[in-house]
C-alpha positions as CSV (number, residue, x, y, z in Angstrom):
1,X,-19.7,-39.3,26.8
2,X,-19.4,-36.3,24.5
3,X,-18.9,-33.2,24.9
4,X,-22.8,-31.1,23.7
5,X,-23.5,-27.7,23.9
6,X,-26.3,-26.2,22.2
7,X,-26.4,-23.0,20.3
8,X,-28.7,-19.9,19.2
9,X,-28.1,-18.3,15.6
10,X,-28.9,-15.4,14.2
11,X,-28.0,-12.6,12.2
12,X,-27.5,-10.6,14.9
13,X,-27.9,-6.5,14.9
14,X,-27.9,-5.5,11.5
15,X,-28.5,-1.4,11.6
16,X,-25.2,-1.0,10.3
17,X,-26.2,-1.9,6.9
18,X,-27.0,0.7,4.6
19,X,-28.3,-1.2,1.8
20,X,-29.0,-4.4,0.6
21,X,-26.6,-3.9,-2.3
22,X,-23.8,-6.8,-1.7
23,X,-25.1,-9.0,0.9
24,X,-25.5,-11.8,-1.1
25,X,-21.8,-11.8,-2.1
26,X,-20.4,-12.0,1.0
27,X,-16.7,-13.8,1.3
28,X,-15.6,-16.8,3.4
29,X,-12.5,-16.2,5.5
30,X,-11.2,-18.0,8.5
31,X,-12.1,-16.0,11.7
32,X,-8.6,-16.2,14.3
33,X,-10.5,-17.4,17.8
34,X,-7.8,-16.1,19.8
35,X,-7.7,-12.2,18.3
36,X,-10.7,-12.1,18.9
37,X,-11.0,-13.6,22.4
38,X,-11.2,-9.7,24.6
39,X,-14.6,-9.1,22.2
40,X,-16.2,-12.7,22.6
41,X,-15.1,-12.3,26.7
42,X,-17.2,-8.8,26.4
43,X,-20.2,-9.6,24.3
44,X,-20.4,-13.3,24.9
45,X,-20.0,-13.3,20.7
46,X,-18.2,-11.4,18.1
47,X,-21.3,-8.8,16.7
48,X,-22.1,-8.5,13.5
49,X,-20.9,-5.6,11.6
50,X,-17.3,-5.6,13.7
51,X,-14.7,-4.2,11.5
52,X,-12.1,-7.0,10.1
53,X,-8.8,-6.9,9.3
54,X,-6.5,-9.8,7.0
55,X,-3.7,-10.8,8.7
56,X,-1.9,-13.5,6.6
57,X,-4.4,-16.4,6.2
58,X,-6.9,-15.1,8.6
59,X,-9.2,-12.5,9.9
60,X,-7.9,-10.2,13.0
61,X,-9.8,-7.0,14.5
62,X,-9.5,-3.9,12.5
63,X,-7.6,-1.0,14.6
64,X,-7.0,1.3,11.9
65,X,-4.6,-0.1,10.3
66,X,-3.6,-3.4,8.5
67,X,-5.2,-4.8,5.0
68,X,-9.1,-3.9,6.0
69,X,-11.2,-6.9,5.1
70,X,-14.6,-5.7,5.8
71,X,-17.6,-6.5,8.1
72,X,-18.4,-9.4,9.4
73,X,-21.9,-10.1,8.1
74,X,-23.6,-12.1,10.5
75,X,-23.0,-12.5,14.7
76,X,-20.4,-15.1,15.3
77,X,-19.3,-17.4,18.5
78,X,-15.5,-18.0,18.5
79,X,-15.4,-19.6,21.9
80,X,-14.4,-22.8,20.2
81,X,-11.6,-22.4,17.7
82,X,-11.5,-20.6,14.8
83,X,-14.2,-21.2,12.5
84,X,-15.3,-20.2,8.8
85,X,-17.0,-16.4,8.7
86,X,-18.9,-14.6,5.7
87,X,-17.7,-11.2,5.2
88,X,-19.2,-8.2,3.8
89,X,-16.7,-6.4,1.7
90,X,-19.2,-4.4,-1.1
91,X,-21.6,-2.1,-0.4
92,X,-23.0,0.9,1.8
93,X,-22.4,1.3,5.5
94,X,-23.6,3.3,8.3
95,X,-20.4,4.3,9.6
96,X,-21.7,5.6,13.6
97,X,-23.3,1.9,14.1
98,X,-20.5,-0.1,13.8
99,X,-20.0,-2.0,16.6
100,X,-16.7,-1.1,17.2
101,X,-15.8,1.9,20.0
102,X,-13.6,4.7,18.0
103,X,-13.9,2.8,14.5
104,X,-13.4,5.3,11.9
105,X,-14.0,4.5,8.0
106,X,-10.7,2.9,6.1
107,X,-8.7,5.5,4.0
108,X,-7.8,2.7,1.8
109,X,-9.3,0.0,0.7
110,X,-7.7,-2.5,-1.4
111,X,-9.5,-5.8,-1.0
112,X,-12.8,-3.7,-0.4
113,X,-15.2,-1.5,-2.0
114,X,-17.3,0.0,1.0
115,X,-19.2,3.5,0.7
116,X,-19.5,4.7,4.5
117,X,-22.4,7.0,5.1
């Protein structure tokens, strides 16, 4: 017998957004499961707008520092393995609704081009 589970999707909370400007350019990048695992325990998913950082091959939470990827554009469950994510990396952000406690804007940003508001 296999194993089913059944899923909602959506795009989750998306207040952090500022503008439109850049959502339809979002990059793919491969979202590590196991990084991530104390915010999917917490939320039951990873929320949209959570702060990513690159760490080699794959996406890790942003903590201030590291190679700051971006946002993750839409909620995502990571309960299963590590899975394919779009990220938002160009546009306007409402810093004080990310959904990430203490997260404070990038000081630099070499793989993005974020204005934080």
């Amino acid at each position: 017998m296999p194993k089913l589970h059944s899923e909602t999707f959506g795009g989750g909370d998306q207040t952090w957004l500022a503008s439109d400007h850049g959502i339809y350019n979002a990059r793919t990048f491969t979202l590590d499961s196991k990084a991530f695992a104390a915010v999917q325990a917490e939320k039951g998913f990873v929320p949209s707008g959570y702060p990513l950082a690159q760490s080699g091959d794959k996406l890790v939470p942003y903590t201030g520092t590291g190679d700051f990827a971006g946002h993750l554009y839409t909620d995502q469950d990571a309960r299963h393995g590590d899975i394919a994510v779009p990220v938002f990396y160009h546009g306007a952000v409402h810093a004080s609704r990310v959904p990430a406690a203490g997260f404070t804007a990038p000081a630099a940003q070499k793989l993005t081009d974020i204005v934080y508001l």
